[in-house]
N, C-alpha and C positions, 0 to 999 in steps of 0.2 A: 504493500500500500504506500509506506513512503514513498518509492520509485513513483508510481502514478502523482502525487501529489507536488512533486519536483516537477515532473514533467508537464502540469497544470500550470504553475507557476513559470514555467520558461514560457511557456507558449501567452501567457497572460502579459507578460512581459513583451513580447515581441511581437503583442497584437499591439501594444497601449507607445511600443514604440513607432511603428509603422504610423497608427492614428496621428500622432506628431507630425511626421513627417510629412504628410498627407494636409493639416493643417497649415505647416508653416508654409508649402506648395503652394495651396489655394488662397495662404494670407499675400502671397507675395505677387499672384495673378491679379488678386482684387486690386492690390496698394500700384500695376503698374497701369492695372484699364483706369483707375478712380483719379490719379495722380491729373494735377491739373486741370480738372472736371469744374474745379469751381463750385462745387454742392455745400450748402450749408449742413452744419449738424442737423436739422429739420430733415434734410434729404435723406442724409447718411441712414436715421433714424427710420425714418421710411424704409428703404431698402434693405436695413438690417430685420427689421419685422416682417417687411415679405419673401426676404430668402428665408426666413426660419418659416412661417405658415406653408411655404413651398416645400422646405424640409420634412414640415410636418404631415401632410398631404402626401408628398410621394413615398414616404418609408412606409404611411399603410397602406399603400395602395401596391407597396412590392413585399409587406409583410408576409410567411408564410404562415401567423400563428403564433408562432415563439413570443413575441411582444407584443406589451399591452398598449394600448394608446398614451396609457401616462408615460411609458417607458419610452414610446416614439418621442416625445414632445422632451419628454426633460432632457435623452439625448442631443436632440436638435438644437434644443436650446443651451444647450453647456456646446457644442462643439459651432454653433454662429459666435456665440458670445467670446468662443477663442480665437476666432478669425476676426471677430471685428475688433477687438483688443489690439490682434498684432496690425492689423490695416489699419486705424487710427493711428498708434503710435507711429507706425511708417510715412502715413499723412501729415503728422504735427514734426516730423523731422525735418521736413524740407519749408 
């Protein structure tokens, strides 16, 4: 059993690393289409709520079951709120 529980743990590990990476990809897509756009926070604000309802929308709508609707939405919304962190700070850099 320990062996299975190592082996849970690497794999946990190397799901939550990839998501990062996957993240900082998509932060760095948004900060170079946004860069220059001219959007006030109001925009930003906007766009950040409707990628996440879009997020939220399309994860159950490719759901096979496994997850709940709260589990779609709190996902979605913890992994926009990580991109728009690093896309803001990217944005207030320049």
């Amino acid at each position: 059993m320990p062996s299975k529980l190592a082996d849970l743990i690497r794999k946990a590990r190397r799901l939550a690393a990839e998501r990062d990476r996957l993240i900082d990809s998509l932060a760095e897509d948004w900060a170079r289409a946004l860069r220059g756009q001219g959007l006030s926070r109001a925009d930003l604000d906007e766009l950040w709520a409707g990628l996440t309802e879009d997020a939220v929308r399309r994860g159950r709508e490719a759901d096979d079951g496994t997850w709940t609707a709260q589990a779609w939405r709190h996902e979605a919304r913890e992994v926009i709120a990580r991109v728009r962190q690093k896309v803001e700070a990217a944005l207030d850099e320049r």
